[in-house]
C-alpha positions as semicolon CSV with decimal commas, in nm:
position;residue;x (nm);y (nm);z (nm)
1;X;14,772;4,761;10,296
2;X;14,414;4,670;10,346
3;X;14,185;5,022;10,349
4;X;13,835;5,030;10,426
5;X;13,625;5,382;10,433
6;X;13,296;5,390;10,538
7;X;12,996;5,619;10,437
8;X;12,641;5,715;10,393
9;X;12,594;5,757;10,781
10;X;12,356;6,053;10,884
11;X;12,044;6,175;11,051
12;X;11,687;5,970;10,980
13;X;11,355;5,955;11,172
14;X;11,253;5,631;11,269
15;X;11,104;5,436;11,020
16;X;11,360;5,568;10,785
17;X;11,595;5,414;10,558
18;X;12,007;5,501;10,499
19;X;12,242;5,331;10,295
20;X;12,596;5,283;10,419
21;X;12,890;5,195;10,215
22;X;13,206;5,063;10,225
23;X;13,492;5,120;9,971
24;X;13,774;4,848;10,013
25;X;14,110;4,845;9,861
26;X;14,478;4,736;9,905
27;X;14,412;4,353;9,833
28;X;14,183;4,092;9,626
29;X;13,885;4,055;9,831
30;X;13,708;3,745;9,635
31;X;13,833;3,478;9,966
32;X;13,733;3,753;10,217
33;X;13,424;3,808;10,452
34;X;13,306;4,151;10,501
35;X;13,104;4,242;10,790
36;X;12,926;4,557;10,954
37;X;12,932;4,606;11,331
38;X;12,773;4,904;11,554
39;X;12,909;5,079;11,833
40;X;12,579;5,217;12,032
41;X;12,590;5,397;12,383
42;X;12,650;5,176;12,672
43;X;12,683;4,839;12,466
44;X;12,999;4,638;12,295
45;X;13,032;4,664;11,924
46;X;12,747;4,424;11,776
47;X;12,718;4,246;11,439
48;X;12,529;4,395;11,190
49;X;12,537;4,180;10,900
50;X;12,784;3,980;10,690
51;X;12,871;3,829;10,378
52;X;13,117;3,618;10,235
53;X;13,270;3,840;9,907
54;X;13,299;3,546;9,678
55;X;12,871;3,474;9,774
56;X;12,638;3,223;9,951
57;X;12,657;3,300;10,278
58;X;12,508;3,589;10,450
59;X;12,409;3,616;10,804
60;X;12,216;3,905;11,014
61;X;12,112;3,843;11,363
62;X;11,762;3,835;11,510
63;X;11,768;4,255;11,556
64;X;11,766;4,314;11,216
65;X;11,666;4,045;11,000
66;X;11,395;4,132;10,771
67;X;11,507;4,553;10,802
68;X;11,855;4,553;10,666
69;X;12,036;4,382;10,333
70;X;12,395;4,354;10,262
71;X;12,550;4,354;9,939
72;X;12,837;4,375;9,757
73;X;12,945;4,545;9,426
74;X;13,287;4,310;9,291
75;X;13,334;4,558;8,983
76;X;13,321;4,836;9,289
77;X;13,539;4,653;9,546
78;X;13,248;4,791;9,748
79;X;13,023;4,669;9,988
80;X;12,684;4,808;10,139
81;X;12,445;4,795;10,397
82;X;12,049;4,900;10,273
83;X;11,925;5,021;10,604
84;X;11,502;4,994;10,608
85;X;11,258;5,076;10,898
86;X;11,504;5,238;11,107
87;X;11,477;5,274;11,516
88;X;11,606;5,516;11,713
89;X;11,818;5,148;11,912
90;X;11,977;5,121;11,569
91;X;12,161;5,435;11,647
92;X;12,581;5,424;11,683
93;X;12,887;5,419;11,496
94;X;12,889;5,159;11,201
95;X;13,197;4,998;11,114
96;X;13,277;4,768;10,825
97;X;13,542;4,540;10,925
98;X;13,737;4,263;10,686
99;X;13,908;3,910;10,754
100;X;14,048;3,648;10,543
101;X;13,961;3,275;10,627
102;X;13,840;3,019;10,345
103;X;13,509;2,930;10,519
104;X;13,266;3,006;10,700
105;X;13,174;3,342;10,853
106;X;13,228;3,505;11,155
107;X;13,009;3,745;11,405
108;X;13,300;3,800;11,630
109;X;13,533;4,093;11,629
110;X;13,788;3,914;11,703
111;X;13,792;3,735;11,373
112;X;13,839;4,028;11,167
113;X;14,161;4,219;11,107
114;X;14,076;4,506;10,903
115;X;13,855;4,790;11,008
116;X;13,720;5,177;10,886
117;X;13,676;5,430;11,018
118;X;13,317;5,409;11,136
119;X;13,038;5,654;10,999
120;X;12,756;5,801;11,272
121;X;12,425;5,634;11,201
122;X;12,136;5,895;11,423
123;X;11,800;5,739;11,432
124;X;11,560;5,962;11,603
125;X;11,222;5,909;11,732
């Protein structure tokens, strides 16, 4: 049984920085892809970033390239997301989410199986 918790989620002023992470467990991750997605007022759940656990690719879209990293820790069976230069439009409900395909990586929800919780990511202005 696949569980992922999410954390790190809080309160910043814009311009800020938070660090989410996300614990995984119940399986061997090394032919996974992790991702983050947001849930923000009055939009569908976006993707964040995401990473292949076994390394090479990573992708972020256009709203946050160059602000946020993802990483992942393989001693850890964790994964995080470095959060830089925060705006208040980066505010919702960050989930990390998990799927298992041997290629490629996906932006779609639809693609991945496994999700947390969600933590509550605040940016204010």
């Amino acid at each position: 049984q696949v569980q992922l918790v999410e954390s790190g989620g809080g309160l910043v002023q814009a311009g800020g920085s938070l660090r989410l992470s996300c614990a995984a467990s119940g399986r061997t991750f090394s032919r996974s892809v992790m991702a983050w997605f947001r849930l923000s007022p009055g939009k569908e759940r976006e993707f964040v970033a995401g990473i292949r656990w076994s390394g090479g690719n990573i992708y972020y879209p256009e709203s946050v390239k160059g602000r946020f990293t993802i990483s992942r820790d393989n001693a850890k069976n964790t994964m995080y997301l470095q959060m830089n230069s925060l705006k208040p439009e980066d505010t919702g409900v960050y989930y990390c989410a998990a799927a298992f395909f041997d290629a490629g990586l996906s932006t779609s929800t639809r693609d991945y199986n496994y999700w947390g919780q969600g933590t509550q990511v605040t940016v204010s202005s």
